[in-house]
N, C-alpha and C positions, 0 to 999 in steps of 0.2 A: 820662111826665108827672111834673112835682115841683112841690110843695107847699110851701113853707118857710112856717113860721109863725115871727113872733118874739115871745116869749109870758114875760108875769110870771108867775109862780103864785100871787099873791095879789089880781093885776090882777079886778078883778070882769068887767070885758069877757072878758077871757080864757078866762074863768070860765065864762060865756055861750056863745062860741066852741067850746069845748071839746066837746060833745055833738055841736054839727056836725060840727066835724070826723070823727067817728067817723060820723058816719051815711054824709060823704063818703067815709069809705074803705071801708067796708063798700058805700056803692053803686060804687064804681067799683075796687075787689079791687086786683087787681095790675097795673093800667094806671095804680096810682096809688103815688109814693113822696111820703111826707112824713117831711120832716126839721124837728125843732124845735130852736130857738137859745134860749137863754140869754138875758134881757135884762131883770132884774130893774132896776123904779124903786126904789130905795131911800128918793127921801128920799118916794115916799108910800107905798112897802110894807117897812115894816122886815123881814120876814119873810120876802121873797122873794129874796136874794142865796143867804140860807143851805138856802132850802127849793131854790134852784138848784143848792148843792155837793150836798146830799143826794142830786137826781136825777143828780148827776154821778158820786159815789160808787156807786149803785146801777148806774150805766153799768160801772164797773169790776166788777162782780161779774155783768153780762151779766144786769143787771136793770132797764135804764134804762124803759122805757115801762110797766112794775109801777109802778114809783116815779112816774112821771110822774101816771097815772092816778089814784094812791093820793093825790097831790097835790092833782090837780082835782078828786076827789070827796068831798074833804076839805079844803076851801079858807078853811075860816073857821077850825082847828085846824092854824098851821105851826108851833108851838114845840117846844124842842127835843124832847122829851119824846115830840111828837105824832111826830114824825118817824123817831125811835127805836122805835115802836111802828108804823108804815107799814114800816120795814124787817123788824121780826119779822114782821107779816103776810105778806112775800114773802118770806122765809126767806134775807136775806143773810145773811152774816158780820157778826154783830154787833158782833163786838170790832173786828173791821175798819174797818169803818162807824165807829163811835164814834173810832176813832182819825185816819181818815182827817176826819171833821168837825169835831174838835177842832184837827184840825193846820192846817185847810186847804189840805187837798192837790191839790183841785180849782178853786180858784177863779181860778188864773189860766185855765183853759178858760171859765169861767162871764165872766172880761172878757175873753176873747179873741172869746166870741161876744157880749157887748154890742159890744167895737167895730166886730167885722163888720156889725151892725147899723147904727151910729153914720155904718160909712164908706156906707154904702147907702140913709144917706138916714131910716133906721128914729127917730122920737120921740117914738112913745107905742107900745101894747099893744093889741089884739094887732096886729100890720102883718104881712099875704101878701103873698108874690112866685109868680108862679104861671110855671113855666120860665123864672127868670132876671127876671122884669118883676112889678113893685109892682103890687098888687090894690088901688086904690082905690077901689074900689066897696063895696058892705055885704056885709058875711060872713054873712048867711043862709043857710039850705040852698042855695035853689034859684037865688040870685043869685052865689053860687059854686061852684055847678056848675055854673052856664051857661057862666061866665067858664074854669072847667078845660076844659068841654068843647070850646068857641068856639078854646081856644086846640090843641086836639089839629091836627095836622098844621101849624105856628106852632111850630116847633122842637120839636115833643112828639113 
């Protein structure tokens, strides 16, 4: 079973979102994979392209969901500074990190997964696809468990 979420980091839904999701994969372990995309609004979160190269950076040093997390639980502090300080907390390379966000060495991942999004229909924050098909229903706990579980054996 897969999960995608396509998620701002500075989106406040998202933001919201964020805790469920984790109660979902903590209830449903390893019959569940989630994968998050990249899809920073810019023109209403200035913060969130660069707080998506960050987690992308921290994906290259096999620290991506540190970074993701340090993200969502720190959602009202993305600047640079803050983000510099989220990567010392999981102990990347910091000179790396720093070079790598300076250069933007990530961001064409960070539009490659908004256009995935773009071609799939995705226009606002947070938007699920639960195996392969858009979750239009509320992303509560238990209205998206129902919908993950409803869909086990439904290509899961």
């Amino acid at each position: 079973m897969t999960l995608v979420e396509y998620g701002d980091y500075e989106c406040p839904y998202c933001g919201e979102a964020y805790p469920i999701v984790k109660q979902i994969q903590e209830r449903m372990g390893e019959q569940l994979r989630f994968v998050f995309r990249n899809f920073p609004i810019s023109t209403a979160h200035p913060h969130a392209e660069f707080a998506a190269e960050a987690a992308e950076a921290a994906a290259a040093q096999d620290r991506f969901w540190e970074m993701h997390d340090q993200l969502y639980e720190h959602q009202q502090r993305l600047r640079v500074d803050d983000l510099r300080s989220y990567a010392q907390a999981i102990a990347l390379d910091l000179e790396l990190f720093d070079k790598e966000l300076e250069e933007h060495v990530h961001a064409d991942r960070v539009h490659e997964d908004f256009l995935s999004g773009v071609r799939s229909g995705v226009n606002g924050t947070p938007t699920f696809f639960i195996n392969g098909v858009r979750h239009d229903d509320a992303y509560e706990f238990e209205t998206l468990l129902a919908a993950l579980n409803g869909s086990i054996g439904v290509g899961g």
